[in-house]
C-alpha positions in Angstrom: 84.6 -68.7 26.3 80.9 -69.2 25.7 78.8 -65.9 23.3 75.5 -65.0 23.8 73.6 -63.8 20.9 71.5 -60.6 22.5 68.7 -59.1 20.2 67.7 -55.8 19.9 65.6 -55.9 22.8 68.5 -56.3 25.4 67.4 -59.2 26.4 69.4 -62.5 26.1 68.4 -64.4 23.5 67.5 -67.3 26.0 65.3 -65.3 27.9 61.8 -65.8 26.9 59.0 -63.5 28.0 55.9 -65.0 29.9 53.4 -66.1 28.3 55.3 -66.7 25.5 56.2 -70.0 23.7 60.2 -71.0 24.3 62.2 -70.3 20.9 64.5 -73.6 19.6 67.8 -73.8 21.2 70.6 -73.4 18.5 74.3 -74.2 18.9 76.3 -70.9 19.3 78.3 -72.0 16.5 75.5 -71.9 13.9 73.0 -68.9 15.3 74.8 -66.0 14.2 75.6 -67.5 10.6 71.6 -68.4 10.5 69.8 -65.6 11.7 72.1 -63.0 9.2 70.7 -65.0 6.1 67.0 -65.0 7.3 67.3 -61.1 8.6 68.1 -60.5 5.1 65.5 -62.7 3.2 63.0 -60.7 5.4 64.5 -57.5 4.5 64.6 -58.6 0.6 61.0 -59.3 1.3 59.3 -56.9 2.8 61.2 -54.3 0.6 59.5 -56.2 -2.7 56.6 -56.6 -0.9 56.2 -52.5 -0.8 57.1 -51.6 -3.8 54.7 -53.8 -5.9 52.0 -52.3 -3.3 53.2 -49.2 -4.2 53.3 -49.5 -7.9 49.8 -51.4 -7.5 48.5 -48.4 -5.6 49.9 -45.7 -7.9 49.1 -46.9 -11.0 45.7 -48.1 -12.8 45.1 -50.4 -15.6 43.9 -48.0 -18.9 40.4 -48.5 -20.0 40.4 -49.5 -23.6 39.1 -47.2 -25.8 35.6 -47.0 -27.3 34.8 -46.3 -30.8 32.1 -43.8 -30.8 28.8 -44.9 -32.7 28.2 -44.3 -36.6 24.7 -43.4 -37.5 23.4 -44.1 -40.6 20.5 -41.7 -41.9 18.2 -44.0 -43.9 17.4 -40.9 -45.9 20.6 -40.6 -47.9 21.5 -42.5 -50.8 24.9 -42.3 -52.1 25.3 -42.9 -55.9 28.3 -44.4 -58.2 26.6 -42.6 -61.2 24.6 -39.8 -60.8 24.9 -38.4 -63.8 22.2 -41.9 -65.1 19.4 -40.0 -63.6 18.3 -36.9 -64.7 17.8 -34.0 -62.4 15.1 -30.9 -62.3 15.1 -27.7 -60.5 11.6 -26.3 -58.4 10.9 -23.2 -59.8 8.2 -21.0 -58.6 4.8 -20.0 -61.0 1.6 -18.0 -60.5 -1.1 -20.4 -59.6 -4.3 -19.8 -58.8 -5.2 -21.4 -55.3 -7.0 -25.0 -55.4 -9.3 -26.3 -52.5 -11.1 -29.8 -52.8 -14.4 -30.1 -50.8 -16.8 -32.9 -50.3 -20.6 -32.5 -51.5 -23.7 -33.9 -52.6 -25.7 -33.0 -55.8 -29.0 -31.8 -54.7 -31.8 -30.5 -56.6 -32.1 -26.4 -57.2 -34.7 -25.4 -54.6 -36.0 -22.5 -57.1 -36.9 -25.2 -59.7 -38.6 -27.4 -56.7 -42.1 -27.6 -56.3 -44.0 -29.3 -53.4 -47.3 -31.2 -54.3 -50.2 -31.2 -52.0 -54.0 -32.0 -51.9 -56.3 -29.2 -50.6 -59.1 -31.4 -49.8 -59.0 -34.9 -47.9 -59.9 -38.3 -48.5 -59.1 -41.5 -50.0 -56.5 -42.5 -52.6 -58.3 -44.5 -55.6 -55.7 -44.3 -58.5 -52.1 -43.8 -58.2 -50.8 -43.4 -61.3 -46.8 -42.3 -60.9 -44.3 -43.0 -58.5 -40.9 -42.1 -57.5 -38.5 -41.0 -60.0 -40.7 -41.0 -62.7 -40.5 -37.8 -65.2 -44.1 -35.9 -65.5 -45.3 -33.1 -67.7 -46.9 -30.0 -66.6 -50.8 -31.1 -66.0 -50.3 -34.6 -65.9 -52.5 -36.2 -63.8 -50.8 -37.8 -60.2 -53.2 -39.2 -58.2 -56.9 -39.7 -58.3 -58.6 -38.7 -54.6 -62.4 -39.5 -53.6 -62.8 -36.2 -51.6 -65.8 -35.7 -49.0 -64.6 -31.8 -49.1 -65.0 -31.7 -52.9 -68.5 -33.3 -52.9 -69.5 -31.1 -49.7 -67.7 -27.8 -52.7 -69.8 -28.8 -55.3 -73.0 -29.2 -53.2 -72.3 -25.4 -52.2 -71.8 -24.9 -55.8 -75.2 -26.0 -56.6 -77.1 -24.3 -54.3 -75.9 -21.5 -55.4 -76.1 -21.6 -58.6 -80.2 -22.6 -58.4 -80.6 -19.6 -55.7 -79.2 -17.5 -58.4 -81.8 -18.6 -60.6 -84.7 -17.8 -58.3 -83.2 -14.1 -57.8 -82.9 -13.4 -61.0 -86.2 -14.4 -61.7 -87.6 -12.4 -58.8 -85.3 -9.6 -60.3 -87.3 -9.9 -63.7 -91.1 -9.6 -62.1 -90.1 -7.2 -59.5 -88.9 -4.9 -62.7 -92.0 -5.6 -64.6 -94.3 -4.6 -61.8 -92.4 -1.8 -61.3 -92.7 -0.6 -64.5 -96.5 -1.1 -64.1 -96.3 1.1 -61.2 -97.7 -2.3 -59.4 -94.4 -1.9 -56.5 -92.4 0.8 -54.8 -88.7 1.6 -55.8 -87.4 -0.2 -52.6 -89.1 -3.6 -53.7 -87.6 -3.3 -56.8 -83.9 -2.5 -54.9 -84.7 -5.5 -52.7 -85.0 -8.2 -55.4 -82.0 -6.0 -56.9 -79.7 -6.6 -54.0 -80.9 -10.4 -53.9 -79.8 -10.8 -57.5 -76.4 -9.7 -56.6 -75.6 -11.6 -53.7 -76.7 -14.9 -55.3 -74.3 -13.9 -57.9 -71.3 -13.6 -55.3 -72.3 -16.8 -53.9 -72.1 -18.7 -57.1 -68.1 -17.4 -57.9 -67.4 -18.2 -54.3 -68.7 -21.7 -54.8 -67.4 -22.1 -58.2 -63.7 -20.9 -57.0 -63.9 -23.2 -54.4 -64.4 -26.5 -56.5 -61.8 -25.0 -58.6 -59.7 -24.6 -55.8 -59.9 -28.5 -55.0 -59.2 -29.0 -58.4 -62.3 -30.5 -60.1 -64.2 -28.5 -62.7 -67.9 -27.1 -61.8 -69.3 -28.2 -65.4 -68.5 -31.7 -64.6 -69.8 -32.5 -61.3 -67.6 -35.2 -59.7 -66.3 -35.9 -56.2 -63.1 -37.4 -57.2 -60.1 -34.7 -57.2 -57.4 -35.4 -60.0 -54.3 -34.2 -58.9 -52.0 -33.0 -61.2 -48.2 -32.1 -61.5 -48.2 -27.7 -61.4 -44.5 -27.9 -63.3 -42.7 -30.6 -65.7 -39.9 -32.3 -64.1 -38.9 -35.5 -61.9 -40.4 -36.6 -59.0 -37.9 -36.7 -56.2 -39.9 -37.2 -53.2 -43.0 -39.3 -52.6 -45.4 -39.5 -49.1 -48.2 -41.6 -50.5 -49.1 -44.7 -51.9 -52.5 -46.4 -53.3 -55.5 -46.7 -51.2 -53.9 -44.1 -48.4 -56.0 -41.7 -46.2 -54.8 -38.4 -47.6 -55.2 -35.8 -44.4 -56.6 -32.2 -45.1 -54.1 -29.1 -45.7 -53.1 -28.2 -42.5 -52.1 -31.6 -41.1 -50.6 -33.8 -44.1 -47.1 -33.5 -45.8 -46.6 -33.1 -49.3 -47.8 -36.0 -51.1 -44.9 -35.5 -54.1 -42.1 -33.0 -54.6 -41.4 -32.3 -58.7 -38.1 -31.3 -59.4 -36.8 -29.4 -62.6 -33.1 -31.1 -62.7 -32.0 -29.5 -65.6 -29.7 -27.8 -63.4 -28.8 -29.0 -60.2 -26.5 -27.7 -57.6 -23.6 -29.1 -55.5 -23.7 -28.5 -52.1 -20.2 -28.9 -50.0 -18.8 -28.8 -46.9 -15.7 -26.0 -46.9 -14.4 -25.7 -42.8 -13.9 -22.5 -41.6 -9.8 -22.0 -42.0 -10.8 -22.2 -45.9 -13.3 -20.3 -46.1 -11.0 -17.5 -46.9 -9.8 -19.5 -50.3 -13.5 -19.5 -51.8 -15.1 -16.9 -53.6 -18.1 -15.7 -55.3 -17.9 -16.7 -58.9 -15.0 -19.1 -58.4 -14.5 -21.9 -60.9 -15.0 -25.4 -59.5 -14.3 -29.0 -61.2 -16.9 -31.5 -59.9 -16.3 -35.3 -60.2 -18.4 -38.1 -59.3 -17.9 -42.2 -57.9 -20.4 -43.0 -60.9 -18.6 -41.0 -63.3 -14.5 -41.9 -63.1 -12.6 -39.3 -64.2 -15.6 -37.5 -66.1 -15.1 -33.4 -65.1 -18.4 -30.9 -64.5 -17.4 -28.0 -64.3 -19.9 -24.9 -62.9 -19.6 -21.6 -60.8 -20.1 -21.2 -57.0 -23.1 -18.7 -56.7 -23.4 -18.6 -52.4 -21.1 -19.4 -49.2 -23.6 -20.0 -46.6 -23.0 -16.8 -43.7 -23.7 -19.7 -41.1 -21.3 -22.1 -39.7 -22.5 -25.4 -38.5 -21.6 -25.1 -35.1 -21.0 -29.2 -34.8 -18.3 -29.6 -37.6 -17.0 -25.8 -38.2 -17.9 -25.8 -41.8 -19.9 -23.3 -44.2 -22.4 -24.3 -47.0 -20.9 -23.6 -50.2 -23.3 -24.2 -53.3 -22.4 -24.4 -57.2 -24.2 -24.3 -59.9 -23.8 -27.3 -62.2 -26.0 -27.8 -66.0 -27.4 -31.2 -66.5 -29.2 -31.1 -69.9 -28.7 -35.1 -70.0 -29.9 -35.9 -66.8 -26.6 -37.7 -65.9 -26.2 -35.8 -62.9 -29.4 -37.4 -60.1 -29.8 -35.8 -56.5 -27.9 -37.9 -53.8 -25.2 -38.8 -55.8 -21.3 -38.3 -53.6 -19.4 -35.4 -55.2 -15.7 -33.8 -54.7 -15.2 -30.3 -55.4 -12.2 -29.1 -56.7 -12.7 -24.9 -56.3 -9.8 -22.8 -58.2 -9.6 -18.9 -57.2 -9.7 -16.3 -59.8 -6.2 -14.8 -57.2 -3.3 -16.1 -58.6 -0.6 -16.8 -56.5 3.1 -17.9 -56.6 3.7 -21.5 -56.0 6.6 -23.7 -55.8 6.5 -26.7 -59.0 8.0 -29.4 -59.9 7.6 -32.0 -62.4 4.5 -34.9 -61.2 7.3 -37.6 -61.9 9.4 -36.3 -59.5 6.8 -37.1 -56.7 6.7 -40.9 -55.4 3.8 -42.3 -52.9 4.8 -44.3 -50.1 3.5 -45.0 -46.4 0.7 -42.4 -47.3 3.5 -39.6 -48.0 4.4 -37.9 -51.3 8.5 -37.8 -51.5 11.0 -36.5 -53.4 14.9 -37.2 -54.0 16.7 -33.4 -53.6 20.7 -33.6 -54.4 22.7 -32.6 -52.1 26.0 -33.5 -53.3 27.6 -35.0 -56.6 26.8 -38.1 -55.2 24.7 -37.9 -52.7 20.5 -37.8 -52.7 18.4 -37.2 -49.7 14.8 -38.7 -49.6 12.4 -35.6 -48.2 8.6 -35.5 -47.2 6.9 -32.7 -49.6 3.3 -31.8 -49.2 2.1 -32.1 -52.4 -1.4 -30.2 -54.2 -2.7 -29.8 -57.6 -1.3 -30.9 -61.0 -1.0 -28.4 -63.8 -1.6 -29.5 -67.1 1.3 -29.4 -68.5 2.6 -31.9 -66.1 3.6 -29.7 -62.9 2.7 -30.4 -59.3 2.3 -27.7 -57.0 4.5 -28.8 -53.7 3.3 -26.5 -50.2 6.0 -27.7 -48.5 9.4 -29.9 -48.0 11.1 -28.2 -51.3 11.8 -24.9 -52.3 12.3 -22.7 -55.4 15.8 -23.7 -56.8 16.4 -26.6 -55.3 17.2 -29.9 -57.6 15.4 -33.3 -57.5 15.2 -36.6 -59.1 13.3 -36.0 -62.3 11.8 -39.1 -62.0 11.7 -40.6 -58.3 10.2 -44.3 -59.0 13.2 -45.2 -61.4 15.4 -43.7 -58.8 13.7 -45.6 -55.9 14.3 -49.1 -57.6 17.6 -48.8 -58.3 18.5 -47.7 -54.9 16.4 -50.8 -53.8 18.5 -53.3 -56.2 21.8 -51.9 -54.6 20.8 -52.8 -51.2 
């Protein structure tokens, strides 16, 4: 009796839908045996098949973990030995309050004089020049004046109409006392007499004026210095027109520089820091390290309105001369107010990339580099610090020793 293998469809295993490709023809004997073993390699399959998907799916691959970043502070030095560098504490002191200032040394205005030529005319003899040193009446400049010769003309005249008058005076008094004239006649050479007489001190004053002398008739003026002192400014040289008064500038200025002052620049947020009578050390390009010391004796009550700054002037002696108008000057004021102020010692402050630093412990071992704002050095070795370290706190005592060997370890 023949089988027929029927799948799951119902439908005889020969049958073959349309449109469909005809399956192989198998022996009966061998189909059954065949299709068990491949129906369950298929299921062996397909189960595999979903539960690698399924563990795929269900399960993700660990992201390996990150270290997280170590920053390094360039700041912090860490030390084997400490205990090789020695260590000082900021303590606090009452300082008085320091301000530097940029000036010029100028001559004192009250010691300045300004030397002019009241008549005109033409130089003929210049006989200083700029910078020299003169003494009171010293003679300048030699001027042939028009003004002086038209003075001393004037001065003539008078002089010979006072003659006349008083002569007229003399006979009108004698004929008088003859009874020759009447009282008025007499008056009227009187009054004569008297004006001719106010004419000649006019005149006179006038030449004087020019600055000749009347007894020596002359129309050359000799101009000559009113005060002793150094000449500072000059507006004339040999040979030169000079102009009258009121359209010439001074042909010299004379200066007294015994004492001189210093005239700087203080902007208005330290304005407050400067006061009448302050103490200021003054040093000068020319003069190194070489200190003047003198007293601030006016703070302008104007401020320039371009740069925000007040006129502050001191008063500086210069008995040697050393000091000359012109010359660049920094000014160091110091306040009579004292005020407490944070020191430590000057070695414990190093320079570098235009900062003052210092080395504060913060550990046994451990230094930390810190920005301080550093200002004036006491004599006995302390520098003030504003800012970056305060009172109690414990630095290098000596930063540049420190600084190199924490540049031989690296």
């Amino acid at each position: 009796m023949k089988m027929r293998w029927v799948g799951r469809s119902g439908r005889p295993e020969g049958a073959v839908p349309d449109g469909t490709r005809s399956p192989v023809c198998l022996s009966p004997d061998l189909r059954p045996g065949l299709m068990s073993g491949v129906a369950s390699r298929l299921v062996t399959f397909v189960v595999l098949s979903a539960v690698m998907a399924a563990t795929g799916c269900s399960k993700e691959t660990p992201a390996a973990a990150s270290k997280a970043p170590v920053t390094v502070d360039p700041d912090v030095f860490w030390m084997e030995h400490p205990e090789l560098f020695k260590t000082a504490k900021a303590e606090t002191r009452a300082l008085p309050t320091e301000l530097t200032a940029n000036g010029t040394v100028t001559p004192d205005v009250t010691r300045t004089i300004h030397v002019t030529s009241l008549g005109g005319g033409r130089v003929v003899d210049l006989k200083v020049k700029l910078g020299d040193s003169v003494k009171k009446g010293q003679t300048l400049l030699v001027i042939s004046s028009p003004d002086l010769a038209a003075a001393m003309s004037d001065y003539q005249k008078a002089v010979a109409d006072e003659v006349l008058s008083r002569k007229a005076l003399d006979r009108a008094q004698l004929l008088y006392d003859k009874g020759a004239i009447a009282a008025k006649d007499l008056e009227t050479a009187q009054d004569l007499e008297d004006k001719a007489k106010v004419d000649v001190s006019t005149s006179e004053q006038h030449v004087r004026v020019l600055g000749a002398d009347p007894g020596h008739p002359s129309p050359l003026i000799d101009l000559r210095a009113p005060v002793a002192g150094t000449i500072v400014e000059q507006n004339v040289s040999g040979f030169e027109g000079v102009k009258s008064l009121d359209n010439t500038p001074n042909l010299f200025t004379i200066a007294d520089l015994d004492e001189v002052w210093v005239v700087c620049d203080v902007f208005e947020n330290d304005l407050g820091d400067v006061h009448l009578g302050d103490s200021a050390e003054i040093k000068l390009n020319a003069f190194g390290e070489r200190l003047f010391r003198g007293t601030v004796v006016d703070i302008s009550r104007v401020l320039d309105p371009n740069t925000r700054s007040a006129k502050v002037r001191i008063v500086l002696p210069n008995g040697d001369g050393a000091l000359r108008p012109g010359m660049f000057a920094v000014a160091k004021f110091r306040s009579r107010k004292m005020t407490d102020r944070v020191v430590v010692p000057a070695t414990a402050i190093m320079r570098l990339h235009d900062k003052d630093w210092v080395f504060r412990k913060q550990a046994d071992r451990r230094f930390r580099r810190v920005v301080v704002q550093a200002d004036g050095l006491s004599p006995d070795g302390m520098q003030e610090i504003r800012q970056g370290v305060k009172a109690g706190d414990e630095v290098v005592a000596n930063a540049l020793e420190f600084s190199s060997e924490v540049a031989e370890k690296k």
